[in-house]
C-alpha positions in Angstrom: -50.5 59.7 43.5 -50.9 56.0 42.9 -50.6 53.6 39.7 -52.0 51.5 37.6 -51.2 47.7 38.4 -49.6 46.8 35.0 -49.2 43.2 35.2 -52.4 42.4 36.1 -55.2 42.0 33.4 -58.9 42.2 34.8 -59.7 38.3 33.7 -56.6 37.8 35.4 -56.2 33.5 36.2 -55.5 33.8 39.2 -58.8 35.2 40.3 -59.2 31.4 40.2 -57.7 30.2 43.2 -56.7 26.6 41.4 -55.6 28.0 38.3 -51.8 27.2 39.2 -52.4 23.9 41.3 -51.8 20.9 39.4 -54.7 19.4 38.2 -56.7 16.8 40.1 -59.8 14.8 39.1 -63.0 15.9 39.7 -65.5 14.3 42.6 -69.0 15.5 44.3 -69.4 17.2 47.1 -73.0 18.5 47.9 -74.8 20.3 50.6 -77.9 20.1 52.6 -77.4 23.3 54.3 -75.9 25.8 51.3 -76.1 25.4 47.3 -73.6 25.7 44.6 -73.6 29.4 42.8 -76.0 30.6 45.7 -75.9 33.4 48.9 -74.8 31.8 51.9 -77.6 31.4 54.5 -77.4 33.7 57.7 -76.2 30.5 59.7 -72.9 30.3 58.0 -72.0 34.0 58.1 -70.0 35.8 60.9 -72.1 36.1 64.1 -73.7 32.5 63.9 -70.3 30.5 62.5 -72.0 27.1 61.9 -70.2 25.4 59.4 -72.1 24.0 56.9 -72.7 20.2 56.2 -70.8 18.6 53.3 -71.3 15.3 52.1 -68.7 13.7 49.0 -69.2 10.8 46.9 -67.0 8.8 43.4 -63.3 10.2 45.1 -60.1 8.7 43.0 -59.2 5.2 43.6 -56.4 5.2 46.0 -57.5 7.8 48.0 -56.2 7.4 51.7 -57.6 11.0 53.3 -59.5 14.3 52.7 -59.2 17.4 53.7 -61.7 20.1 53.6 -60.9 24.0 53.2 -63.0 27.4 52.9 -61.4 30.0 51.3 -62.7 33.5 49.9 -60.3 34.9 47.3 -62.0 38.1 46.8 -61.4 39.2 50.2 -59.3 42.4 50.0 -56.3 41.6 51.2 -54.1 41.0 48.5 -54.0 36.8 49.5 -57.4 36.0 49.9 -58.8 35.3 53.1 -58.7 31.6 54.9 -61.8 30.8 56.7 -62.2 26.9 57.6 -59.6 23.8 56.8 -59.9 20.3 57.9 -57.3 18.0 57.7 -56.5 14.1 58.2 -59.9 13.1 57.5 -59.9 9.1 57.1 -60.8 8.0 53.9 -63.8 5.8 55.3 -65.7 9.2 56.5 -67.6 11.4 53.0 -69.8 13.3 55.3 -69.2 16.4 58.1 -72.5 17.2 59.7 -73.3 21.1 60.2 -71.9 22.7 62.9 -68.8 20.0 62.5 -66.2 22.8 62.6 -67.0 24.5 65.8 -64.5 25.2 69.0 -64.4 21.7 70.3 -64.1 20.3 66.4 -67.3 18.3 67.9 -68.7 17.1 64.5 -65.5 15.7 63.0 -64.2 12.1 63.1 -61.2 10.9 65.1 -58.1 11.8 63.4 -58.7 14.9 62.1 -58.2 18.5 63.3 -58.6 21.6 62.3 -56.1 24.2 61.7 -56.6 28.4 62.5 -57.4 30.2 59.6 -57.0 33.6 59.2 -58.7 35.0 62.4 -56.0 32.5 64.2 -59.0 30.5 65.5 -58.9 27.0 64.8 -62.5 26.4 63.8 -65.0 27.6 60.5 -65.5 31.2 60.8 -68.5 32.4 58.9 -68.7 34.9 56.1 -68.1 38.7 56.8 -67.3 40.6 53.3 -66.9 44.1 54.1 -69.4 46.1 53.4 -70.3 48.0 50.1 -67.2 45.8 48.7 -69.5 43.7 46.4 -70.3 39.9 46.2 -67.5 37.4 47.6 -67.3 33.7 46.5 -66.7 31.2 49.0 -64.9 28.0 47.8 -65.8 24.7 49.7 -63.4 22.2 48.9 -63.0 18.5 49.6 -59.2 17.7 49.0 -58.9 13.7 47.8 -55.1 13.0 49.1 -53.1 9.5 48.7 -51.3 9.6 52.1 -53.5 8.8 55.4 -51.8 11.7 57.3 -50.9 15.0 55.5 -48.1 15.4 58.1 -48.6 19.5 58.8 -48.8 20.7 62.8 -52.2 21.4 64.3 -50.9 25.1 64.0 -50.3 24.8 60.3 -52.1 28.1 58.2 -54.2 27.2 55.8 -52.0 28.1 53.8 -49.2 25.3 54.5 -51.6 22.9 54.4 -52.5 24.0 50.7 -48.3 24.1 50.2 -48.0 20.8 51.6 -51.0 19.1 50.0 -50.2 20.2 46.1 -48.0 17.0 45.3 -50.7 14.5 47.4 -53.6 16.0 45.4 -55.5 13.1 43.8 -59.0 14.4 43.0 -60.9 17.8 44.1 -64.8 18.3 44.7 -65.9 22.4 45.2 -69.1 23.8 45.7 -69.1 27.7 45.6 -71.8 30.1 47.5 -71.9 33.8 47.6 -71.9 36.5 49.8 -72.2 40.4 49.8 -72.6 43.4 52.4 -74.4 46.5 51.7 -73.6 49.3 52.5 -72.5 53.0 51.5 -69.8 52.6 48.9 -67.5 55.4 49.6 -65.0 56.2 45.9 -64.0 59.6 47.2 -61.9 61.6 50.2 -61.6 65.3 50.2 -59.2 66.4 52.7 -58.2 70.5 53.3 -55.8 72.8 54.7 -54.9 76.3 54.6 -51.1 76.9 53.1 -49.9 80.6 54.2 -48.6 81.4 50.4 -50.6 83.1 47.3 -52.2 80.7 44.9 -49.2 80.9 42.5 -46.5 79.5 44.4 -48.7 76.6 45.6 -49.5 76.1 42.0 -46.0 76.8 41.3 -45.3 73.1 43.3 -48.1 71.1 41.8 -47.3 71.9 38.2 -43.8 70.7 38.7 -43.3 67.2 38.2 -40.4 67.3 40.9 -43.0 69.0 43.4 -44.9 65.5 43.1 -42.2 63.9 44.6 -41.1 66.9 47.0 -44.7 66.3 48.6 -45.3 62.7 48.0 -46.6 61.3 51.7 -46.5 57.4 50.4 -42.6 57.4 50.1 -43.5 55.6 46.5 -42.3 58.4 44.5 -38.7 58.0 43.9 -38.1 60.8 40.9 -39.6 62.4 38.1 -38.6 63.7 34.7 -40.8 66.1 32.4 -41.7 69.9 32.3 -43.9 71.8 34.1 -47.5 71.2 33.0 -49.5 73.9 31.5 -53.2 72.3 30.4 -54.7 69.1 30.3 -53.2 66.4 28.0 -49.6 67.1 29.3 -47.4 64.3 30.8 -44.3 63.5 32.7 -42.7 60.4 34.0 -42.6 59.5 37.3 -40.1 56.9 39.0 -41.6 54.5 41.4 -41.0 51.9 43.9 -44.1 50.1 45.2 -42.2 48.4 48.4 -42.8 51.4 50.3 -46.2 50.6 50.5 -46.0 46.6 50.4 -49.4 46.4 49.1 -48.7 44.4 45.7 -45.3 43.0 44.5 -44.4 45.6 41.4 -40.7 46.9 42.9 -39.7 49.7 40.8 -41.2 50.9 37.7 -42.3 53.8 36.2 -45.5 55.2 35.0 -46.7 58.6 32.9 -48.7 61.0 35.2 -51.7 62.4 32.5 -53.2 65.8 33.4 -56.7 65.0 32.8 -57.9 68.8 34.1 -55.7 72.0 34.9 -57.1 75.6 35.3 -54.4 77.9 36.5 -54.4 78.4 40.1 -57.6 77.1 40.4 -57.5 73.3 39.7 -55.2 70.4 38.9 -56.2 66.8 38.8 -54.5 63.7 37.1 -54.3 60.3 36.5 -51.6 57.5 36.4 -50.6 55.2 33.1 -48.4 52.4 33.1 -45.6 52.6 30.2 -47.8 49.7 28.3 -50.6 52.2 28.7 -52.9 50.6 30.8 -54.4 52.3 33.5 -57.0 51.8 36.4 -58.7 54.9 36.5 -57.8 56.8 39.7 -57.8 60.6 39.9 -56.1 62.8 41.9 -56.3 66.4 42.0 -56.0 69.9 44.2 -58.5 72.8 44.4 -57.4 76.1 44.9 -59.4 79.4 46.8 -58.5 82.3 48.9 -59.1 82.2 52.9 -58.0 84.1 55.3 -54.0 83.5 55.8 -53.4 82.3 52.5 -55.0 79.6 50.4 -57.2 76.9 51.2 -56.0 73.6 49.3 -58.3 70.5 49.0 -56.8 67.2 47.7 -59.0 64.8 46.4 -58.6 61.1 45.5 -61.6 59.2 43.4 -62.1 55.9 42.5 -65.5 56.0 40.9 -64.7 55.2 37.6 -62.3 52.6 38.3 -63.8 48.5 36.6 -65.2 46.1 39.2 -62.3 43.9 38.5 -60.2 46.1 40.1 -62.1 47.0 42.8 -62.1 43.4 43.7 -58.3 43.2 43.5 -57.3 46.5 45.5 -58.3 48.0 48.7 -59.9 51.1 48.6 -58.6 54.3 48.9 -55.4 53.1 47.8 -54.2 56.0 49.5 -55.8 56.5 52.6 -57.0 59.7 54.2 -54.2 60.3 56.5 -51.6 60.6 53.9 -53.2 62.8 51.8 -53.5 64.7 55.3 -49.5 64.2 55.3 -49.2 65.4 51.7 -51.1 68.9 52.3 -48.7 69.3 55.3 -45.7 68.4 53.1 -46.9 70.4 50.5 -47.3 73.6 52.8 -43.4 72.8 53.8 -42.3 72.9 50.3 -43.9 76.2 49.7 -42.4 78.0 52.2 -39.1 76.7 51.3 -39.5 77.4 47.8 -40.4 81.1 48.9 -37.9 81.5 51.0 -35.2 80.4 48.0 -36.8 83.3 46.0 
């Protein structure tokens, strides 16, 4: 079972990674080696790692030093994902050349360094979107500061540099290029076991909002309250607390599970609605059939109909494949049990 991310709306700001920086003035920075709003060229992608050569001009009066950053924010990992940053740059230098952020730092001017981004390597990594994940954008930034030293540790993240630079911020010059990987898109897992018990008393568990819980594999599900369901349409509530899996910062909540299909000891399948009603389209479900020893059960989890918006926020499956492995096992447990209380 999973939710829908309630506080989140699809056009959400922060999809623009300066939306809650204070705001700086605007300068140029331009390329000879990548354009704005276009694909990345093979030589600044993982494999070849050549940074790309950046040249800024009309910076803020005042301006003491730059600093230059690459970051991807559609990267799925909830923060983004770091891939270059540059600081102390004197304020006489408004050019890198390409290939300026490799090991050595071989292209930049005295002073400055380079700090490890997110692969812990203190140099420009190229771009590597996962594959089938759609098009990443790649912000290039020049950072116009009024201090001659930003005063972080060569072994600063990205990330404290960012922290540390937001009060020093006098103007800010980006240039944004693309990148995507095909590949197979995978929006469905199928997993299956064999429970030892008639159809019935398997069904018996998934039509019982307190059986959600009883087999819940995540550790998200905290309680439930509603009836049994009986055909599509029907709800209950279920209690959650996202910490267990640490994906996105929601705490507790609660959302209604909606039966979207239900055939007796056949099928069930749902999907999750936060209480303000929206939802981001995930289905879950069980199919039921006779095998030898019992019943064969197949849980399934899609995300095909889910928007693009959220596919670029969340990390697909959700749930992955070896809990709803977990789940089946649970849910054979809680059979037996069941049976044995009969």
């Amino acid at each position: 079972m999973e939710t829908a991310i309630q506080h989140w709306e699809t056009t959400d700001p922060m999809n623009d990674p300066f939306a809650r920086l204070p705001e700086a003035a605007s300068f140029t920075v331009t390329s000879t080696t990548i354009t704005d709003g276009a694909t990345l060229p093979p030589a600044h992608r993982s494999g070849r790692d050549l940074s790309p050569q950046l040249s800024w001009s009309g910076a803020p009066a005042g301006t003491k030093s730059y600093a230059v950053t690459v970051y991807d924010p559609d990267a799925p990992t909830g923060s983004g994902f770091w891939h270059w940053a540059v600081a102390d740059i004197p304020a006489t230098v408004t050019e890198l050349p390409e290939g300026a952020g490799d090991d050595t730092g071989s292209g930049l001017p005295d002073g400055a360094f380079q700090l490890p981004g997110d692969t812990r390597q203190a140099r420009f990594v190229g771009a590597a979107p996962p594959a089938g994940h759609g098009p990443h954008r790649y912000f290039f930034v020049v950072h116009a500061l009024d201090v001659a030293s930003i005063g972080v540790p060569a072994e600063a993240t990205p990330a404290v540099l960012g922290f540390t630079m937001a009060g020093h911020v006098l103007g800010r010059a980006v240039l944004t290029a693309t990148a995507e990987t095909p590949g197979e898109v995978v929006e469905r897992l199928e997993v299956s076991r064999v429970v030892p018990a008639p159809a019935d008393a398997v069904f018996a568990v998934l039509t019982d909002p307190q059986g959600h819980v009883d087999i819940d594999a995540s550790g998200m599900l905290m309680a439930a309250e509603g009836h049994p369901v009986e055909r599509a349409g029907d709800r209950f509530v279920v209690h959650m607390d996202r910490d267990a899996l640490g994906d996105v910062p929601l705490g507790k909540y609660d959302v209604e599970v909606v039966i979207t299909k239900l055939v007796p000891g056949e099928e069930i399948a749902w999907t999750v609605e936060g209480r303000t009603g929206s939802h981001v389209r995930h289905v879950y479900g069980y199919r039921l059939e006779p095998a030898e020893g019992g019943t064969r059960v197949t849980s399934y989890y899609d995300w095909s109909e889910i928007p693009e918006g959220w596919k670029r926020r969340l990390t697909f499956p959700v749930v992955p494949e070896s809990a709803l492995k977990a789940t089946l096992g649970i849910l054979e447990r809680t059979v037996r049990r069941r049976m044995a209380r009969r």
